[in-house]
Structure formats: structure tokens, C-alpha cells
C-alpha positions as CSV (number, residue, x, y, z in Angstrom):
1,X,2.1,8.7,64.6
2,X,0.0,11.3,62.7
3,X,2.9,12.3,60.6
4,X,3.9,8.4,59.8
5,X,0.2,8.0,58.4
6,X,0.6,11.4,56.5
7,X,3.8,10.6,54.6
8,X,2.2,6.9,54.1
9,X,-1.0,8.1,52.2
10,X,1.4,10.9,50.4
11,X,3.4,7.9,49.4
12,X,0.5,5.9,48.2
13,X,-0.9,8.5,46.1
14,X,2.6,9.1,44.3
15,X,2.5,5.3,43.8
16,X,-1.0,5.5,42.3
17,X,-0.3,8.4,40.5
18,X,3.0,8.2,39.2
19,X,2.5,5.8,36.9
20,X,4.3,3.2,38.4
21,X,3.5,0.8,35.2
22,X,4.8,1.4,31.6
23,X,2.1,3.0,30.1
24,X,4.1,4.0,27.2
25,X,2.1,2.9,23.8
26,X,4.3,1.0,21.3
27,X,5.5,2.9,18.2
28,X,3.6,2.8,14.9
29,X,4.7,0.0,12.3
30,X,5.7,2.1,9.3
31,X,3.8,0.5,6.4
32,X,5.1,0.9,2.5
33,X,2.6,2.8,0.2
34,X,0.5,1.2,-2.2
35,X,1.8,0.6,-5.6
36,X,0.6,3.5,-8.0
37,X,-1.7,2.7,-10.8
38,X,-0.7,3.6,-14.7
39,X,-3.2,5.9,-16.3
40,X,-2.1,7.4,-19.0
41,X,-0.5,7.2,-21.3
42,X,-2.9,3.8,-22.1
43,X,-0.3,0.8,-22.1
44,X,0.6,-0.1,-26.3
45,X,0.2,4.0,-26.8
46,X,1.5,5.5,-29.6
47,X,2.2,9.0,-28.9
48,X,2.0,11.4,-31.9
49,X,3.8,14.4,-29.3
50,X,7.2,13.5,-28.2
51,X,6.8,15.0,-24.9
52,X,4.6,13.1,-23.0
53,X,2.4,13.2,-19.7
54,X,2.7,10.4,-17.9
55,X,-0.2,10.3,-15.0
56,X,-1.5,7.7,-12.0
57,X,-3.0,7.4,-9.3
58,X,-2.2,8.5,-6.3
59,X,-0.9,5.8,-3.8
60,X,-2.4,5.3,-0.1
61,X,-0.6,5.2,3.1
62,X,-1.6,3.3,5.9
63,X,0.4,5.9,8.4
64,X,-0.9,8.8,6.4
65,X,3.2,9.8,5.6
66,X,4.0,12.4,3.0
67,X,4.3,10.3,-0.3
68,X,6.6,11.0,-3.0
69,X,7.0,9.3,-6.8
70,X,9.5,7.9,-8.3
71,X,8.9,7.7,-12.4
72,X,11.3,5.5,-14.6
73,X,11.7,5.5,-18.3
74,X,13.5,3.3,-20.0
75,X,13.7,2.1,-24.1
76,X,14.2,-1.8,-22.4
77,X,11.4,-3.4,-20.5
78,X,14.0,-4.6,-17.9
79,X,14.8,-1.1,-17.2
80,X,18.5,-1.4,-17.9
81,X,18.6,1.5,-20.5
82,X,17.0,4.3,-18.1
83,X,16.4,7.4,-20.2
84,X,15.2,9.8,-17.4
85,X,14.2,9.0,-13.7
86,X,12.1,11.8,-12.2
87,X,11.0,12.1,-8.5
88,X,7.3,13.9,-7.8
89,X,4.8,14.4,-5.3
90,X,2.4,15.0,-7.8
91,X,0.5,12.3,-9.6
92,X,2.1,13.2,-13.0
93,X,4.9,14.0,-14.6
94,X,6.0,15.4,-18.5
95,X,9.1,14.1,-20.0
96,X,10.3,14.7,-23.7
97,X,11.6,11.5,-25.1
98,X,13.0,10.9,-28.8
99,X,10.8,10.8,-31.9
100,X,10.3,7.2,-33.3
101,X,11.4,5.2,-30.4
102,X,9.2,2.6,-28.0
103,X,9.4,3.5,-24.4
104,X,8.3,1.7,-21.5
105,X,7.5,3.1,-18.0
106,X,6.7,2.7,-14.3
107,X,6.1,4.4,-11.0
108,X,6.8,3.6,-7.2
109,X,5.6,5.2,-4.4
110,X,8.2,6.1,-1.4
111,X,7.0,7.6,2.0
112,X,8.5,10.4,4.4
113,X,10.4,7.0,6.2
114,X,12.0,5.7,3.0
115,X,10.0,2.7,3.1
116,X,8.6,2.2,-0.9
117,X,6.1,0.3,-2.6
118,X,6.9,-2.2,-5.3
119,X,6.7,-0.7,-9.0
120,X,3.8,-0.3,-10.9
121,X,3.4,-3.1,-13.8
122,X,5.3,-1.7,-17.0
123,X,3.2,0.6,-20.0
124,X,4.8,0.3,-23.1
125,X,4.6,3.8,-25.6
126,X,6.1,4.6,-29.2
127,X,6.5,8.2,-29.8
128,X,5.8,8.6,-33.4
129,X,8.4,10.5,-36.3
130,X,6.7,13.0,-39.0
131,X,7.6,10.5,-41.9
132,X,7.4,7.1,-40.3
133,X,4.9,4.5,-41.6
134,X,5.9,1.3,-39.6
135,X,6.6,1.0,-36.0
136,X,8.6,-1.4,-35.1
137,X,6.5,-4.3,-32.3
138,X,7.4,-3.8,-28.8
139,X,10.0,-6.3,-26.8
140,X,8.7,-9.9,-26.3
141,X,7.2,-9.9,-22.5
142,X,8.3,-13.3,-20.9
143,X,5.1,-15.5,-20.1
144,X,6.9,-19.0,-18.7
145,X,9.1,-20.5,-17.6
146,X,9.9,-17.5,-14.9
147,X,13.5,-16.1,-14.8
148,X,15.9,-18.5,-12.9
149,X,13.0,-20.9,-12.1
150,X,14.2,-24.5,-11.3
151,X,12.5,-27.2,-13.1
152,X,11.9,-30.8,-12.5
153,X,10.6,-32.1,-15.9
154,X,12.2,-33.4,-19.0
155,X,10.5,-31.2,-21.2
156,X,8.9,-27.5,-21.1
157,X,6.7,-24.9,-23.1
158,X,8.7,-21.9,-23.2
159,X,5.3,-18.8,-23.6
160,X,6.1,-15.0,-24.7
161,X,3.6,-12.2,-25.6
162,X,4.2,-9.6,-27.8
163,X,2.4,-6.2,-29.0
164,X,2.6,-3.4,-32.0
165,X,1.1,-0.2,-32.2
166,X,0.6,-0.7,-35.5
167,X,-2.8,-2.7,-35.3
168,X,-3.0,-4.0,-38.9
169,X,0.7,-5.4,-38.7
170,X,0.8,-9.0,-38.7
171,X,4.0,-10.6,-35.9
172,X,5.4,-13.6,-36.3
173,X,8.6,-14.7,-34.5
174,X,12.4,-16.6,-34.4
175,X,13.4,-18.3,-31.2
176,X,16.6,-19.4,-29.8
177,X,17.7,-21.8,-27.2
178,X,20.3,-23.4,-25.7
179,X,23.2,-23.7,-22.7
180,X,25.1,-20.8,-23.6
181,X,24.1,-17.0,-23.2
182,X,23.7,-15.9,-26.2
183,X,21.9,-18.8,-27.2
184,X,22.4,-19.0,-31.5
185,X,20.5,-22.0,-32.2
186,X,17.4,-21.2,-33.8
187,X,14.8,-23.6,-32.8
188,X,11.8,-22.3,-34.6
189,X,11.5,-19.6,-37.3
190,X,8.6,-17.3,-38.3
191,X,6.1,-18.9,-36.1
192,X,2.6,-17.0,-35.4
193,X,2.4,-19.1,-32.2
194,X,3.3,-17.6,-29.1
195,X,4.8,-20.9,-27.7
196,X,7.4,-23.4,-27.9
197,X,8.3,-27.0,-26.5
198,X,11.6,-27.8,-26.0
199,X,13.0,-31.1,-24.5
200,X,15.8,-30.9,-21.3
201,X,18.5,-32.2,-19.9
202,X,19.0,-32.9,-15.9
203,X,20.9,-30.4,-13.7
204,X,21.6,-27.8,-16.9
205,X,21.4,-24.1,-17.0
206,X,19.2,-23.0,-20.4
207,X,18.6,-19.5,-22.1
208,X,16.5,-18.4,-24.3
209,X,15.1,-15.2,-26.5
210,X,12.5,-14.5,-29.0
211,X,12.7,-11.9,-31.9
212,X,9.5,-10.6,-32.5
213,X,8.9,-9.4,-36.4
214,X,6.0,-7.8,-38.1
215,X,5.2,-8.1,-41.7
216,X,6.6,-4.8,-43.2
217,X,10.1,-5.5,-42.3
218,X,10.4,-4.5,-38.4
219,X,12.0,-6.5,-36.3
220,X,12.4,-6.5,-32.1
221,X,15.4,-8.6,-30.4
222,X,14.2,-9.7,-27.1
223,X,16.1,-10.2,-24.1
224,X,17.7,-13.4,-22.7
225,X,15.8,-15.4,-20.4
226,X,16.8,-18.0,-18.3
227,X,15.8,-21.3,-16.0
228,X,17.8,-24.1,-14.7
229,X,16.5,-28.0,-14.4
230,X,17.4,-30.2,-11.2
């Protein structure tokens, strides 16, 4: 009888003890990085030295994971003519790039999981040339309508922004719409607005670029943009 009580309370403190429940915590959710922020050089830069230090600051992560920085420069502000792509763990990075020539750049942050942070918004930078005396403006930045929105009006203001280095220089612009891609028709022709109404047609795909020109003979084909109607 003694024995059968002994091997009982044995047994019950093995139960107690041995973690008969799951006591296991749950893993960590890996979080992405914080999107870097640009810091130099200033965004509409020009750059008298052709190599250029690009700096910004360092990301945050939530699970405190080794960080590492992806740097992209490209002479497109879609990014479709990369120049050079570096990858840092440092919150800088120096890259020669051609004399004469507008740049634009951004940074992502990736951690030690390969989860990564959205891009940084795009600087734009003109590396200057010993004899040059105009710089040409920078790519038209798309304002509205967005990229392969769908819209459900009959008519629509079609909004761009554009920038120079050249602070005196004076833009004005060409634009072009229609259903095909490359649209030719030009709809309006050295405007100094920075907008445009057009009127639509149902269930119809349009596209549309602006060529932005300053007043000393410099001129900047945008890129084609694109919405549809219902």
C-alpha cells in the first residue's frame, strides 16, 4: 500500500512538473524595415563632382535583424535604365556616374530574413560637364490620373510636375494623347500649365506623355502613361 501511494505522488509530481501543457511561446512575426530616408544628395541637385555620395538614414527594425541597403541609380525615373545597383550596410554609398547627365535614385532596406521595405521616394541629380551652360529639365513626374487607373467619367484632367536645375530656365511643355502607345497626337503645345482636360470615350484604353522644354533649347521626353475608362 505504501509503495502504491509512493509511485502515485512520484507520478503526480512528473505530471505537475513535466509540463504537461504546451508552454512553447509562438515564434516572432518577422516585420520589413522601415523605408530609408534620402539625405543627400538634396532631391533637384546638381552635382558639380561626378562621383557622388549618396547618404540616408538608417532604417528601423521592429525584430532588431541585421539590415542591409539596397541603392539603385538609374538615368529614368521608372528605373528601367539602372546604371549601378549597390548593396550596403552602411548608410551611404559613392558611385561615379557620367558627366552631364540627370540621375535619379533610391534606397530599400532588406533584413537578415529577406523581408524588405518599400523604396525610398525618388531624388533626382544632374552631374554637371566643364563647358556645359544649360541642363536639360528633369523627366515629367506623373501627378493624375494614376497608372492603369480605371475611370468612370467622360472627361479627365490629366496633371504632371516637372523640375530643372537650372533655376532661371523658364519650362513650358507639348502633350500627347490618344489610344495607341505611342500616342502622336499633340493635344496641346508649349503650355506653362501643368495640366490638361481631355474628353473620353467608354470602355477605352488611353496613353499619354508630356515633353517637358526649357527656354534655351533643352528638351525632356517623358514616359508613357496610361489609364483605362469603364
Amino acid at each position: 500500500m505504501k509503495n502504491f501511494i509512493y509511485i502515485s505522488i512520484i507520478g503526480f509530481l512528473f505530471t505537475a512538473c513535466g509540463g504537461g501543457g504546451d508552454d512553447s511561446a509562438a515564434p516572432e512575426a518577422n516585420i520589413a524595415p522601415t523605408s530609408p530616408a534620402l539625405v543627400s544628395p538634396v532631391d533637384n541637385k546638381l552635382c558639380v563632382d561626378n562621383t557622388v555620395s549618396f547618404q540616408w538614414k538608417l532604417s528601423t527594425d521592429a525584430n532588431k535583424d541585421v539590415i542591409t541597403y539596397q541603392i539603385q541609380v538609374a538615368k529614368d525615373n521608372t528605373f528601367t535604365q539602372i546604371v549601378k545597383t549597390n548593396e550596403v550596410t552602411a548608410d551611404n554609398s559613392s558611385i561615379s556616374l557620367d558627366k552631364n547627365t540627370a540621375y535619379y535614385w533610391r534606397v530599400k532596406a532588406t533584413d537578415s530574413k529577406g523581408l524588405s521595405s518599400a523604396y525610398s521616394p525618388t531624388y533626382k541629380l544632374y552631374t554637371t560637364g566643364e563647358t556645359v551652360v544649360n541642363h536639360l529639365p528633369f523627366s515629367p513626374e506623373l501627378v493624375q490620373p494614376a497608372i492603369n487607373s480605371v475611370l468612370n467619367t467622360t472627361t479627365a484632367t490629366l496633371k504632371w510636375k516637372a523640375t530643372d536645375v537650372d533655376a532661371t530656365d523658364i519650362l513650358t511643355y507639348d502633350v500627347y494623347f490618344g489610344k495607341t502607345n505611342l500616342p502622336t497626337a499633340k493635344v496641346s503645345e508649349n503650355t506653362s500649365a501643368i495640366s490638361f482636360d481631355v474628353t473620353l470615350d467608354p470602355a477605352t484604353e488611353y496613353f499619354w506623355k508630356v515633353v517637358v522644354k526649357d527656354n534655351k533649347g533643352g528638351e525632356t521626353v517623358g514616359q508613357v502613361w496610361k489609364f483605362k475608362t469603364n
